[in-house]
C-alpha positions in Angstrom: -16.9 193.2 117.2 -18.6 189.8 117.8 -21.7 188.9 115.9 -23.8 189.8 118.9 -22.8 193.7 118.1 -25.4 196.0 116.4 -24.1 198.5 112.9 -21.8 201.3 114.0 -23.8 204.2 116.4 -24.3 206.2 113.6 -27.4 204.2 113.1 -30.2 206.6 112.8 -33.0 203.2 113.1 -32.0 200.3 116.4 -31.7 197.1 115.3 -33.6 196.1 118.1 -36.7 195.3 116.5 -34.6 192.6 113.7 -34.2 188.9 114.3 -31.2 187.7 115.5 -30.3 186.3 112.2 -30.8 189.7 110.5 -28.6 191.1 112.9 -26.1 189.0 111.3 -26.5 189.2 108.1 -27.6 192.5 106.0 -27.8 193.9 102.9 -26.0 197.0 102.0 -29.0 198.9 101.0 -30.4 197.6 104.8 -27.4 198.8 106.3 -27.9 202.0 104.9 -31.3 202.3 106.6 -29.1 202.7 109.4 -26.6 205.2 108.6 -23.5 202.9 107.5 -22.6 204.3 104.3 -20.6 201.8 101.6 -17.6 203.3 102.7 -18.1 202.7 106.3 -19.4 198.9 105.3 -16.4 198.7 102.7 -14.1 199.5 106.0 -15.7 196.8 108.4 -15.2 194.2 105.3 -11.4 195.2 104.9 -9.1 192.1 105.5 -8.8 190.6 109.2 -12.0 193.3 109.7 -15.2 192.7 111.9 -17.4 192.3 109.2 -17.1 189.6 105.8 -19.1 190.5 102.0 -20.1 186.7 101.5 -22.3 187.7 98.5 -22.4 190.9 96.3 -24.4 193.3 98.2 -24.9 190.9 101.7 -22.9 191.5 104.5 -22.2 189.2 107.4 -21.9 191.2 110.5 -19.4 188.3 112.1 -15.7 187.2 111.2 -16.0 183.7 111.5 -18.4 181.2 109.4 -21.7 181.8 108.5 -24.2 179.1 109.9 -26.4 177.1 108.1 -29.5 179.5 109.0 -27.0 182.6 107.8 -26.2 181.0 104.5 -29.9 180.2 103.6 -30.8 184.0 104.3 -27.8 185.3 102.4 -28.7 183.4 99.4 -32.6 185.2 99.5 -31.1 188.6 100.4 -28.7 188.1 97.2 -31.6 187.2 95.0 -35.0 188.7 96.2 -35.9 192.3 95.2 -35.4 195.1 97.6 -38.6 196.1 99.7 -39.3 199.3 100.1 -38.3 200.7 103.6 -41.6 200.3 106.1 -43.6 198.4 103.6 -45.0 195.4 105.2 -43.0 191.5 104.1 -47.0 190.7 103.6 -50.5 192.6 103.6 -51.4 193.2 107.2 -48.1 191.9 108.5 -47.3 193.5 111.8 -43.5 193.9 111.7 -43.0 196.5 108.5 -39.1 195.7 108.8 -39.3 191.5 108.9 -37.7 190.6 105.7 -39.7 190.0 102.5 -38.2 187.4 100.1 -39.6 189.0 97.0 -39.7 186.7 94.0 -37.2 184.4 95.5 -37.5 181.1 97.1 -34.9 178.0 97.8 -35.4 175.0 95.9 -33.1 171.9 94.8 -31.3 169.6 97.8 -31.6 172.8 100.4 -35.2 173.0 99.8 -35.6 169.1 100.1 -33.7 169.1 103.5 -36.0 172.0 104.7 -38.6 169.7 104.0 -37.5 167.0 106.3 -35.8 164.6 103.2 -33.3 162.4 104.8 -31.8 161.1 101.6 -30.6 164.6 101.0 -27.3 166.0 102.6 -27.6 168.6 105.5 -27.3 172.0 104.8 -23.5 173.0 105.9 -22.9 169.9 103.3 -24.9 171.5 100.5 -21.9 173.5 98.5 -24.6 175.6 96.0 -27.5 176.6 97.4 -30.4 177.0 94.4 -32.9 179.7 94.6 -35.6 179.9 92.3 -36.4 183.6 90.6 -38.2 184.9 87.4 -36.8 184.2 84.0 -36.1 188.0 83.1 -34.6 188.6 87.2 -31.0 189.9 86.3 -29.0 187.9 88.7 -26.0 185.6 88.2 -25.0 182.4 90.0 -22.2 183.2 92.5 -20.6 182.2 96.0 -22.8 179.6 97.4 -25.7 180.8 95.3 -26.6 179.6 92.4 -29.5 180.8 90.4 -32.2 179.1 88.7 -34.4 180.3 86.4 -38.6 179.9 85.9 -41.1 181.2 83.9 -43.3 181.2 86.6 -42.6 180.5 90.4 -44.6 178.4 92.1 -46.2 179.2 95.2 -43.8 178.5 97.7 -44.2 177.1 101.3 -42.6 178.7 104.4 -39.9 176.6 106.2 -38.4 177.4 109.2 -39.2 181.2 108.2 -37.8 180.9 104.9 -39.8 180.6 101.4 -39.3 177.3 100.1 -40.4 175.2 96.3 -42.7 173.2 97.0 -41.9 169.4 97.1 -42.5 168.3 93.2 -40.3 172.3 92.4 -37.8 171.5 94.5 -37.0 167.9 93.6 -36.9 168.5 89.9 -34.3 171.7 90.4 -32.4 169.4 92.7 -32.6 166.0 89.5 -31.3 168.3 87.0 -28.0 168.6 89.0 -27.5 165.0 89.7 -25.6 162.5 87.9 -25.8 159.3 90.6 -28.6 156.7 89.9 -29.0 156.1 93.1 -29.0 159.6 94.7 -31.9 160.2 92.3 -33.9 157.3 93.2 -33.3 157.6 96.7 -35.0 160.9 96.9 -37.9 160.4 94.4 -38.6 157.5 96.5 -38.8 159.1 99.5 -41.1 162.0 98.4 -43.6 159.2 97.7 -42.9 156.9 101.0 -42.8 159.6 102.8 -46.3 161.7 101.7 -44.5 164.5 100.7 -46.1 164.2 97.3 -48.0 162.1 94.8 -45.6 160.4 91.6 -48.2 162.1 88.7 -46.8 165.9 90.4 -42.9 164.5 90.6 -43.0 163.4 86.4 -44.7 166.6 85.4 -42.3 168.7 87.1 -39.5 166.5 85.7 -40.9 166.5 82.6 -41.4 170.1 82.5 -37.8 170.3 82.7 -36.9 168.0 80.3 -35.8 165.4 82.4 -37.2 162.4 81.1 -34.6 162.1 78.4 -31.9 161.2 81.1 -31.6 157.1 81.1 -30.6 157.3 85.4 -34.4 159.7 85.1 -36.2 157.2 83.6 -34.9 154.4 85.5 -35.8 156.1 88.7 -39.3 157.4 87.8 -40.4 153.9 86.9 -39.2 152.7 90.3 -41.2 155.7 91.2 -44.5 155.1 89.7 -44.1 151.3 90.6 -43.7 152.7 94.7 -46.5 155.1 94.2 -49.3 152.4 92.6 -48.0 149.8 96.1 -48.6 152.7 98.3 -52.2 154.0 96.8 -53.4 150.2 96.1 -52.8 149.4 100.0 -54.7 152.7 100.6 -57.6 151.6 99.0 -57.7 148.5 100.7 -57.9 150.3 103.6 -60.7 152.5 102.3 -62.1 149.3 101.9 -61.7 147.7 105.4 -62.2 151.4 107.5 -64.7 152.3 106.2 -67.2 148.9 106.2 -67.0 148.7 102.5 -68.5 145.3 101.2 -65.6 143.2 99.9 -64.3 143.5 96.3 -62.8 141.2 94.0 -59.3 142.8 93.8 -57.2 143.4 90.7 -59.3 141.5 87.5 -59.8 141.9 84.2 -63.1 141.9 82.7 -63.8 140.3 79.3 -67.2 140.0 77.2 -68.3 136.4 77.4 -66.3 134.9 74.1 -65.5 138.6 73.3 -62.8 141.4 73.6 -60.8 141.8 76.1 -62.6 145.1 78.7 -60.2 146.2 80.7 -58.3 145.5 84.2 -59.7 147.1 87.1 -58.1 147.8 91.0 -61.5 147.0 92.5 -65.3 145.5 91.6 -68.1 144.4 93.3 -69.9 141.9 90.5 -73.3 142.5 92.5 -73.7 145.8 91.9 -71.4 146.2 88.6 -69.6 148.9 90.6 -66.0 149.3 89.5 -63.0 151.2 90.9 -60.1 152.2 88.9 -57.2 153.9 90.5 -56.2 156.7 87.9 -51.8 156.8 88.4 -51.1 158.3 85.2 -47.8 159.8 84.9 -48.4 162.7 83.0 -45.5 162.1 80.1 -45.3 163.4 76.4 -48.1 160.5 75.6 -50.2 162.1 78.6 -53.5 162.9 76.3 -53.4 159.3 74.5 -53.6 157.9 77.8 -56.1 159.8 79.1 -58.4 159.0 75.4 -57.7 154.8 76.4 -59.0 155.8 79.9 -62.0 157.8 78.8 -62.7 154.6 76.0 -62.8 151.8 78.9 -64.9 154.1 81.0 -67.5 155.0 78.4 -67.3 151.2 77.4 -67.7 149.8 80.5 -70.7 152.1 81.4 -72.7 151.4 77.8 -72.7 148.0 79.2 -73.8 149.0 82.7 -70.6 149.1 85.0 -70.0 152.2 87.7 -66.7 153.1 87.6 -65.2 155.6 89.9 -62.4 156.7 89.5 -59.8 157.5 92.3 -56.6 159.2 92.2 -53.8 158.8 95.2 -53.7 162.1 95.9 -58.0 162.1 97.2 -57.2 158.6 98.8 -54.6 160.2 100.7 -56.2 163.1 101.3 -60.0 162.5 101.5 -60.1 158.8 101.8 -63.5 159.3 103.7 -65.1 161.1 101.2 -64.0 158.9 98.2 -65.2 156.0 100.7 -68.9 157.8 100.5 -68.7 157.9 96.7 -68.2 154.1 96.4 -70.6 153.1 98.9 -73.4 156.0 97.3 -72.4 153.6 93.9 -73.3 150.7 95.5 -76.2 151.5 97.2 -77.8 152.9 94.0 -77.0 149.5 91.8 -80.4 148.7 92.9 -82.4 151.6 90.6 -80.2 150.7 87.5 -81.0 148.7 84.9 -78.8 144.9 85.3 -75.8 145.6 83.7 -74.4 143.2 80.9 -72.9 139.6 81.7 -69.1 140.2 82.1 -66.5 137.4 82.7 -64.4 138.2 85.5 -60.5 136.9 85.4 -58.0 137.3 88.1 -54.9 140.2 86.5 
């Protein structure tokens, strides 16, 4: 039997209408949708058989290796609840027998390769393959899977035709098994250079999982945050020069003339006392004290007459248009406010 060859002929259902990879690889309680009992499937498993258990309850319908592609499926079949026979993988789906990864989803290095990292290793490299289920599932790590727990799963994104963590999920799962400095960095690094996500959503997910008490963490999340603040500062100069903005004064800090200290600022036009403050908070334990120092500057800033608008990296790199429009709607209605207060403007 070659892994071209359907389940013995006893099947009552043709395999026809599968994928090629799940002609490959089966669960038992698939297999008996067909007619092969566990007897018959304990016989094609025997030693030197047709047929290899690489999981409890999967089945690999080939002697030799699995592939990459099998392995991944394997892992979801192991750890996704059983759909009921002819009930559709999603609501109005048109194949009733395409598989449905319930409550399951890879995440960790796997999940970052799937998402085109190159820092992480390819999958045949990748020894345990993480997959994310619900804290109360009943499943223990084993094989090539190894299970990780959640209290609630995230929404995942499909992959190649798998369900994958998203980018901030999957990074986190794939931290908490690393030990190298520079493995870590490497790959928070590229999530930002590479768009894959903003730094606020990597710390929360790392902090979420407790993360941030790891020295080798730390040091790479402040690389992190230093990467992300380059990359959204050079975006708003380019809001600034696409989109026919007047010119700023970049990066100051604004003090009261022979008085306290105001506050440093990405952007302001001292014309219009129109201010723009990119907001790249990493939301830490101290997350709500920072917020009440940037609500204080704000509300100080605008007692005295400033605009500020605040922009985070993720709307400049999403909606830089549209945050272009709210700056220049700022500036063009400087002209109906009162003069702001005389401000000393200093280079940061």
């Amino acid at each position: 039997m070659n892994h071209n060859t359907p389940v013995p002929p006893l099947s009552p259902r043709p395999v026809r209408h599968l994928s090629e990879v799940h002609r490959r690889v089966m669960t038992t309680a698939q297999l008996r949708t067909h007619g092969v009992s566990p007897a018959d499937v304990n016989e094609q498993c025997r030693p030197g058989g047709p047929w290899q258990q690489i999981l409890p309850g999967v089945v690999l319908l080939h002697p030799g290796p699995p592939t990459s592609e099998e392995r991944l499926h394997a892992v979801l079949m192991y750890a996704a609840k059983e759909r009921p026979a002819g009930v559709p993988a999603q609501p109005g789906a048109e194949d009733a027998h395409a598989p449905a990864y319930t409550e399951a989803m890879l995440t960790g290095l796997a999940a970052l390769t799937l998402h085109g990292f190159t820092s992480s290793p390819p999958l045949m490299a990748v020894d345990k393959i993480d997959v994310l289920v619900p804290r109360l599932r009943r499943l223990r790590s084993t094989g090539s899977a190894r299970i990780v727990r959640t209290a609630s799963l995230p929404t995942p994104q499909q992959v190649t035709g798998v369900p994958v963590a998203p980018v901030p999920r999957a990074l986190a799962d794939a931290v908490s098994e690393l030990t190298d400095a520079g493995a870590v960095r490497r790959l928070l690094t590229e999530a930002v250079r590479g768009g894959h996500c903003e730094p606020a959503a990597v710390v929360r997910e790392l902090n979420a999982a407790k993360l941030l008490s790891r020295p080798h963490v730390v040091d790479a999340v402040d690389s992190l945050l230093a990467e992300g603040r380059a990359i959204a500062e050079d975006r708003l100069y380019r809001m600034v020069r696409e989109h026919g903005l007047p010119d700023p004064v970049w990066n100051v800090d604004l003090r009261l003339p022979g008085g306290p200290h105001l506050g440093g600022l990405d952007a302001y036009w001292p014309e219009q006392a129109v201010a723009v403050e990119l907001d790249t908070r990493a939301p830490r334990q101290d997350e709500d004290a920072l917020w009440s120092e940037y609500a204080r500057k704000r509300e100080h800033l605008e007692r005295l007459g400033i605009t500020v608008v605040h922009i985070t990296p993720r709307k400049l790199r999403e909606s830089m248009e549209q945050q272009a429009a709210v700056v220049r709607t700022a500036l063009m209605a400087s002209g109906d406010r009162d003069p702001a207060a005389y401000v000393v403007v200093l280079p940061r």
